[in-house]
C-alpha positions in Angstrom: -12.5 -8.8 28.2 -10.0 -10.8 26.1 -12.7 -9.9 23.3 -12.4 -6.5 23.8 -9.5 -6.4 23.3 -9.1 -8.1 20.1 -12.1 -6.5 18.2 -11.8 -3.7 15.6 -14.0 -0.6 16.3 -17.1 -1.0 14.0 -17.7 2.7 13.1 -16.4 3.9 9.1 -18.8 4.7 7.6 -19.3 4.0 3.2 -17.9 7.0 1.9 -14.8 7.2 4.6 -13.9 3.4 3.5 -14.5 4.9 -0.1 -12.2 7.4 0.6 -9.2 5.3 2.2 -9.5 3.1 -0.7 -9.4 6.1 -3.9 -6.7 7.6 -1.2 -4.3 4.7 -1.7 -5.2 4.5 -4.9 -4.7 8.5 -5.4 -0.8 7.6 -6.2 2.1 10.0 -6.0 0.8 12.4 -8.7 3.3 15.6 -9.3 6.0 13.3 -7.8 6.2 9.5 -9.4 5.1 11.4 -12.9 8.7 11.5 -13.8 8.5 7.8 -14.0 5.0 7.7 -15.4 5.7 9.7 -18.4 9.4 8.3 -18.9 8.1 4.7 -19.0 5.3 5.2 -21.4 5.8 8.7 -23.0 3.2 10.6 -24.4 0.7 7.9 -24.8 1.0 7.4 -20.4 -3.3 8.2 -20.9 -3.6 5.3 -22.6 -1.5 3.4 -20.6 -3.8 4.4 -17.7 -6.4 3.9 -19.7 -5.8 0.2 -20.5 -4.4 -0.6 -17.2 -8.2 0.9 -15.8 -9.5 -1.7 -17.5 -7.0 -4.5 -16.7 -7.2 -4.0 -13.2 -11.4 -4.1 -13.4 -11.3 -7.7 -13.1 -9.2 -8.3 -10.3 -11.0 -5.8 -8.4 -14.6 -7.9 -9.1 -13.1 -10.7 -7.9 -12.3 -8.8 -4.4 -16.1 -7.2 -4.4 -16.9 -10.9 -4.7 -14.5 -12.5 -2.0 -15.2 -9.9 0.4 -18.9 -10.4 0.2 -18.6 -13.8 0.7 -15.6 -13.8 3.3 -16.0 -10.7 5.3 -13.0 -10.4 7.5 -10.0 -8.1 7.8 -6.7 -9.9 6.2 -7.7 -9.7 2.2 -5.5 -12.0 0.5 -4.6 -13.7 3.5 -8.0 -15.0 4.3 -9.2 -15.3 0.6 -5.8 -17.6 -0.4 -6.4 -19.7 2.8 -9.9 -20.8 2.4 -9.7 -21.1 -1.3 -6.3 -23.1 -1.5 -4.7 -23.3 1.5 -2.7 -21.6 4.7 0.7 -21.5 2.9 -1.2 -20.1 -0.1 -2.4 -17.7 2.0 0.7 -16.4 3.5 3.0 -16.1 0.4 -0.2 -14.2 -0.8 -0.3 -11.8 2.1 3.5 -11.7 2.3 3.6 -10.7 -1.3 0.8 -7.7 -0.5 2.8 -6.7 2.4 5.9 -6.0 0.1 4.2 -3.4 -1.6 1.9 -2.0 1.4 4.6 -1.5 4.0 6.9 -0.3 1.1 4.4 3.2 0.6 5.2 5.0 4.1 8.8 4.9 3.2 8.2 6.1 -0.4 5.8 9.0 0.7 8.1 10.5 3.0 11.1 10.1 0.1 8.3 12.4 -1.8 7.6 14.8 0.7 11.6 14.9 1.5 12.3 15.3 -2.5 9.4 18.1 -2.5 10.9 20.0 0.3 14.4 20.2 -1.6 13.0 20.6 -4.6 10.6 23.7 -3.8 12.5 25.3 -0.7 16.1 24.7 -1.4 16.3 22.1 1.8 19.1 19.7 2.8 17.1 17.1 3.7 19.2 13.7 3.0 21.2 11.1 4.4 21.0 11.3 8.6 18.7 14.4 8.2 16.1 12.7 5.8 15.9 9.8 8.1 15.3 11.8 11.1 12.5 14.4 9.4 10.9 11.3 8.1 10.7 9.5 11.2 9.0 12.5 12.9 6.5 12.3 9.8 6.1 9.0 10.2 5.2 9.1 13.8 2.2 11.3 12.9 0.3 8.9 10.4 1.7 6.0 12.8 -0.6 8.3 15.7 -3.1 9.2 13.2 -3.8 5.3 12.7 -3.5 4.4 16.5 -6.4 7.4 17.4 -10.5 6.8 16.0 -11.0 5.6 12.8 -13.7 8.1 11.9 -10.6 10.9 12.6 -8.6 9.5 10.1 -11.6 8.8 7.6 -12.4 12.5 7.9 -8.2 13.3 7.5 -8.3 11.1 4.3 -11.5 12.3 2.9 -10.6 15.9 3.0 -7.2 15.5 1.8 -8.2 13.0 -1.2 -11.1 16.0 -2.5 -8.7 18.6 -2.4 -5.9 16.6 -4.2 -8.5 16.3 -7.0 -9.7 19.6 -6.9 -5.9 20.6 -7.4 -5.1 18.0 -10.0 -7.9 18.6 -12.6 -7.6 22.7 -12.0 -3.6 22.1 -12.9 -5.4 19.6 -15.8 -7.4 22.1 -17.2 -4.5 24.9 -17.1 -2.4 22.6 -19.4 -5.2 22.3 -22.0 -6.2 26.4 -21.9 -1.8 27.1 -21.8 -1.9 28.5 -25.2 1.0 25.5 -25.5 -1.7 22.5 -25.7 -0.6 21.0 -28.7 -1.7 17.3 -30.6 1.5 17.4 -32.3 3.2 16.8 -29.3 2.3 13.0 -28.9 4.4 12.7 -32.2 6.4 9.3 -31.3 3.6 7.7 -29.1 4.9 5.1 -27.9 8.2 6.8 -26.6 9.1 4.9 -23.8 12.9 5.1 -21.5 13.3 1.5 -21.8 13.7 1.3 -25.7 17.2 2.5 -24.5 17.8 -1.4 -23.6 15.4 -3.2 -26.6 16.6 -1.1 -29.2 14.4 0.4 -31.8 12.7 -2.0 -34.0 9.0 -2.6 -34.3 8.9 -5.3 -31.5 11.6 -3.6 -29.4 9.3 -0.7 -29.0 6.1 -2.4 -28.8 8.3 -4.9 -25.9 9.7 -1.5 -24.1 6.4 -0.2 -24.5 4.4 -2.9 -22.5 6.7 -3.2 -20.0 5.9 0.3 -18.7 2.6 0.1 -18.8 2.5 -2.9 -16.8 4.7 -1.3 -14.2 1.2 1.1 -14.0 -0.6 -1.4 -12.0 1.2 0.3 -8.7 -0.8 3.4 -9.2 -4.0 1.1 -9.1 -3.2 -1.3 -6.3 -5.2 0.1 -2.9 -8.6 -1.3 -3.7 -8.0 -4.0 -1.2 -8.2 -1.7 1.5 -12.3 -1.9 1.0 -12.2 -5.7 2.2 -9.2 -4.9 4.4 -11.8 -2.8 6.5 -14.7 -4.8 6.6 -14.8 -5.2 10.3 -15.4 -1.6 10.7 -17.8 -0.8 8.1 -21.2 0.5 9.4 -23.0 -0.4 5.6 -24.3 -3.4 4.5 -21.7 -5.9 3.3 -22.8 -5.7 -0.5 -22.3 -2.1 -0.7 -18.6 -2.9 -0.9 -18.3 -3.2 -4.5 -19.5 0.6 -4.6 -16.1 1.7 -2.3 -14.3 -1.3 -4.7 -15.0 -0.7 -7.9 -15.7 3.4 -7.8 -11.8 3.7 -6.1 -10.8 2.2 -9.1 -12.7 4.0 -11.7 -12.7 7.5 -10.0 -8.9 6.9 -10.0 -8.7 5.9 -13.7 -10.8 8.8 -14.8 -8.7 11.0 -13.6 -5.1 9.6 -14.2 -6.3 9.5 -18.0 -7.1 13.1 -17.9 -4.2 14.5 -15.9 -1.6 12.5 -18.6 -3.3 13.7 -21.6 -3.5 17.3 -20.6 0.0 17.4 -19.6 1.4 15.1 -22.6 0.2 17.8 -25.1 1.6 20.7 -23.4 5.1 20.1 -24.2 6.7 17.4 -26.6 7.9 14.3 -24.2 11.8 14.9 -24.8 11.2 18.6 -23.5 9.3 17.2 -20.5 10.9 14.3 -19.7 14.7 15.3 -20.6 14.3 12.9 -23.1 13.3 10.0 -20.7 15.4 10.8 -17.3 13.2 9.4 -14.7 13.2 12.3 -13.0 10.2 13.9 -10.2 8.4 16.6 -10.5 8.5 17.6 -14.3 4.6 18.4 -13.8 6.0 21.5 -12.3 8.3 21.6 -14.8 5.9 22.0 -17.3 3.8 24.7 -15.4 6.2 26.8 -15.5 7.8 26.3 -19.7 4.2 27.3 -20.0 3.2 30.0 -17.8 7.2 31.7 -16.7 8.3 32.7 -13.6 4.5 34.3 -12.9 3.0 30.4 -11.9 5.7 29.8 -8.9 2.8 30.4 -6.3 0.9 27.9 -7.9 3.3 25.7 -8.5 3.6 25.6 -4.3 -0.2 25.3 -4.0 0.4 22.6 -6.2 2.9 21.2 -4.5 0.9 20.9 -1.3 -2.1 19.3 -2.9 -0.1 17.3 -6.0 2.4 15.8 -3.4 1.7 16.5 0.2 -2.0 15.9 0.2 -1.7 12.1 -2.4 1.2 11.1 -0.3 -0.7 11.4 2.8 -3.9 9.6 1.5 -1.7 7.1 -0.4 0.2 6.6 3.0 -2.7 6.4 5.1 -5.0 3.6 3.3 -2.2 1.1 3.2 -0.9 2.3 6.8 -4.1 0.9 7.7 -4.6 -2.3 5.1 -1.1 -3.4 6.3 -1.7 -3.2 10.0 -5.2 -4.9 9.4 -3.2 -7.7 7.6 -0.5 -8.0 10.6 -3.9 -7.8 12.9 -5.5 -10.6 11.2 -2.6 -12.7 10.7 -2.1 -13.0 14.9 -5.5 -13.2 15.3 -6.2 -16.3 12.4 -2.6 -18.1 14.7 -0.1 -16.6 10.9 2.3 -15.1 13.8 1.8 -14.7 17.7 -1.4 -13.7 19.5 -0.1 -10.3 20.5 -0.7 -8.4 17.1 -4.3 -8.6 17.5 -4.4 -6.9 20.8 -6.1 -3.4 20.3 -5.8 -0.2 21.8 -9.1 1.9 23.7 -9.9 3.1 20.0 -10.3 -0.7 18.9 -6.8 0.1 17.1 -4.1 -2.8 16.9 -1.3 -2.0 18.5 1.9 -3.9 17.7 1.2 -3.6 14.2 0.9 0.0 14.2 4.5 -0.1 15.9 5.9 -2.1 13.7 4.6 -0.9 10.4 6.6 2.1 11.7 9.6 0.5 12.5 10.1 -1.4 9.3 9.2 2.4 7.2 12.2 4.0 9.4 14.2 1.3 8.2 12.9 1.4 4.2 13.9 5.1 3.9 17.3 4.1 4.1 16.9 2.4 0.7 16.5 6.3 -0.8 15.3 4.9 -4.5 12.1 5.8 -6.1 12.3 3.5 -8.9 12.9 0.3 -6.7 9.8 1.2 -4.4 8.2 1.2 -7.5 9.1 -1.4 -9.7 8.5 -3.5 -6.8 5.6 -2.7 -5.6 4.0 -3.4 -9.4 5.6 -7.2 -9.4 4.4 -7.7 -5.9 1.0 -7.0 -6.7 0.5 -8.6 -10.0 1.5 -11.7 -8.1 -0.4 -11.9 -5.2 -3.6 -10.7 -7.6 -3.2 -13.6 -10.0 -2.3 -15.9 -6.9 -6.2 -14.4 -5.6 -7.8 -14.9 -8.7 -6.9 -19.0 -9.3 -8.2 -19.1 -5.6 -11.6 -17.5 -6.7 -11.7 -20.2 -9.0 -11.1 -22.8 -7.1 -13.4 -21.8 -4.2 -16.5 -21.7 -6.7 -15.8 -25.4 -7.3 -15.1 -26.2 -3.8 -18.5 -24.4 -2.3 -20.6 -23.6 -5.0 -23.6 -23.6 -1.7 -22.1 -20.5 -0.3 -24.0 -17.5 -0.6 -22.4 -14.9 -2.5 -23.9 -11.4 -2.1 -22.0 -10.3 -5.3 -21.6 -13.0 -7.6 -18.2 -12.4 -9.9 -18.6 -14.1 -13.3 -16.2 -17.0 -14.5 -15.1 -15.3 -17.4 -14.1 -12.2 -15.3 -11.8 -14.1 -13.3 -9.9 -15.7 -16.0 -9.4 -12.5 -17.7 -8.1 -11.5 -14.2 -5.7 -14.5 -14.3 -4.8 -13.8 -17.8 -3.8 -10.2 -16.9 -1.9 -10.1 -13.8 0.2 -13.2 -14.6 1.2 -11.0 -18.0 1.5 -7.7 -15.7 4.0 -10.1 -13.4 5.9 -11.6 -16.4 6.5 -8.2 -18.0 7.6 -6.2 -14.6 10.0 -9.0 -14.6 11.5 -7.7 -17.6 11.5 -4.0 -16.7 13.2 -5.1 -13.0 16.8 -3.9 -12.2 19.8 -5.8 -10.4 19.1 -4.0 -7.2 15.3 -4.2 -7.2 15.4 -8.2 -7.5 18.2 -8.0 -4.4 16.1 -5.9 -2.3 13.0 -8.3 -2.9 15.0 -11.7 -2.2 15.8 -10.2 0.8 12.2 -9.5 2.0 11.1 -12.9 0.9 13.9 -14.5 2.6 12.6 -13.1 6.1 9.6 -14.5 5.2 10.9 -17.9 4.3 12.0 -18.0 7.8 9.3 -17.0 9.6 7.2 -19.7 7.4 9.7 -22.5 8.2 9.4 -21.4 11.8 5.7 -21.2 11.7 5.6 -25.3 10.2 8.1 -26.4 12.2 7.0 -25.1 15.8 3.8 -23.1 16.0 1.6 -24.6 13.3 2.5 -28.2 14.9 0.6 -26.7 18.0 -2.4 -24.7 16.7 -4.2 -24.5 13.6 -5.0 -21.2 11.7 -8.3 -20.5 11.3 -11.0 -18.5 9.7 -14.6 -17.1 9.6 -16.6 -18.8 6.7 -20.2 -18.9 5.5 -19.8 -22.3 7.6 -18.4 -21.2 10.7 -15.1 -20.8 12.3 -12.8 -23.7 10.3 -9.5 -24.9 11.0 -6.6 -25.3 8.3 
């Protein structure tokens, strides 16, 4: 009985999984393209481009580790056997800083999108009243069948393409499509601080494209779902590695089509980080005429990526709060799951902790932060890989990761984490001691007390092992 009640429901299917994953991916299109385009002006494709391929590596060393180690809890789990326990929480702890900080940051979108569009008032006690009733659906959503919410995601994430390479290809056939308006190329908001000299802007220039590793972070939620995947464990590199590419592809195309139609200090307001200037742009091209598609696009720009973004790390975070009270990371009661083989407490408080993170009301911190967070925890993931093949070399790997692919990995995400560093503000660094200083506490508390009792634990190729 006790089992029961612990167990995730074993029913996604390949393409759902594949479709939580390129979901979360799927970033804030029409609304965090304000940022995108202010940080790395008209040559954002490129940006996107590069960071496609910088975040390749990483993402084989995941299709590897979750092969090998196939258990909800990502990082956690990965970081634990490879190094050790407290490696593996700071690594899950880092993860969860950027997973738990997407529900609050969607429904800052939809809010903004609302205003924007319909003329709302939707702030202060209002916003965070509207948002909690939005947050209680996805909160229900991912408390009801996986397979619903698979279906929910797939829908949404096919339309939201649908919607962004039509509005791509509306850009390119405007009439305004021009090459001569990626004159200064390597534009970017932050030369404002590093001046303009060769190496300022080359400096400015790399910061923001490192900050584009948030729009690629989501891949994790392949391995985060193992448990409930219906398809061989080495198809998981298909659902890893095409999340990331399919994303990629498209980013590249979207930022090129819209970087030609108007110069970048038209479209940006000369690099105000500001939302929504892909509707902007619709209509200095097309006049008042394009309003009722600038709503459609609205609804699958915004609405539909916010929900798919929300809903793949809704679930990867509750998996990781799941696995860490099931592997003894924090009490026993977080891996308790509902009738639906859903967990319950960490659906709650994935909720709680989103009501609380909308009163924070910045989109640049959410996403500033969410890029160092990540570069972190994936460079912290890839030295584990490492380690691991040296530790058990005898355990079977059904995708095997070359060596070289994991020290690029290294290589990249500690540069992505030094440069974010640069790019962070005052308030972002404040909001993020914070976080880690809860954590601090709970990890004293967990040496001091808990872990003095009872070891953590996890599933390996030789059995259930103790840390």
């Amino acid at each position: 009985m006790e089992e029961s009640r612990s167990a995730l429901s074993k029913s996604m299917k390949l393409l759902y999984v594949y479709a939580m994953a390129t979901g979360a991916i799927f970033t804030f299109m029409c609304y965090w393209d304000g940022i995108f385009m202010s940080y790395t002006g008209p040559a954002t494709f490129l940006a996107f481009a590069l960071m496609t391929l910088a975040i390749l590596p990483t993402a084989f060393v995941y299709a590897e580790y979750s092969t090998m180690l196939p258990a909800a809890g990502t990082c956690l789990v990965f970081n634990t056997v490879g190094l050790n326990k407290h490696a593996g929480f700071w690594s899950a702890w880092l993860i969860m800083c950027a997973w738990v900080a997407v529900p609050a940051a969607g429904v800052l979108g939809i809010l903004a999108w609302l205003n924007h569009q319909f003329g709302f008032n939707l702030d202060g006690t209002t916003a965070t009243i509207v948002g909690s009733v939005i947050l209680c659906f996805w909160c229900a959503l991912s408390m009801y069948k996986n397979v619903v919410a698979g279906k929910v995601q797939s829908f949404m994430l096919m339309a939201g393409i649908i919607g962004i390479l039509i509005c791509s290809a509306m850009f390119m056939f405007s009439g305004h499509w021009s090459i001569e308006n990626f004159q200064n190329f390597f534009t970017s908001s932050n030369m404002k601080e590093w001046g303009g000299s060769f190496a300022s802007v080359g400096i400015a220039w790399a910061v923001g494209c490192s900050f584009m590793i948030t729009p690629f972070f989501g891949f994790e939620t392949v391995p985060a779902m193992v448990e409930e995947g219906t398809f061989p464990i080495k198809d998981q590199k298909k659902a890893i590695l095409g999340s990331v590419v399919t994303c990629g592809v498209i980013y590249v195309i979207f930022y090129f089509a819209m970087a030609g139609a108007l110069p970048w200090e038209e479209l940006t307001n000369k690099g105000d980080c500001h939302p929504f200037i892909t509707f902007e742009a619709l209509e200095a091209c097309f006049g008042p005429k394009i309003t009722w598609f600038v709503i459609i696009m609205g609804i699958v720009g915004i609405v539909f990526p916010i929900g798919t973004s929300v809903l793949g790390f809704w679930y990867s975070a509750v998996r990781m709060i799941y696995a860490m009270g099931r592997n003894n990371f924090l009490p026993k009661q977080f891996a308790t799951t509902n009738r639906y083989g859903q967990p319950i407490l960490p659906n709650i408080l994935i909720l709680l902790v989103s009501v609380g993170f909308i009163a924070m009301q910045s989109i640049t911190a959410f996403f500033d932060l969410m890029a160092f967070a990540c570069a972190l925890c994936y460079a912290l993931t890839s030295i584990s890989s490492m380690v691991i093949d040296k530790k058990h070399p005898e355990w079977e790997r059904p995708y095997k990761c070359p060596k070289i692919i994991k020290i690029l990995s290294v290589i990249i995400m500690l540069g992505c984490s030094f440069f974010t560093t640069i790019g962070i503000g005052p308030r972002t660094w404040a909001g993020f001691a914070g976080y880690m200083g809860v954590g601090f506490v709970l990890w004293i508390y967990m040496i001091a007390y808990k872990w003095k009792h009872e070891n953590v634990w996890m599933k390996t190729p030789d059995g259930d092992v103790e840390y």
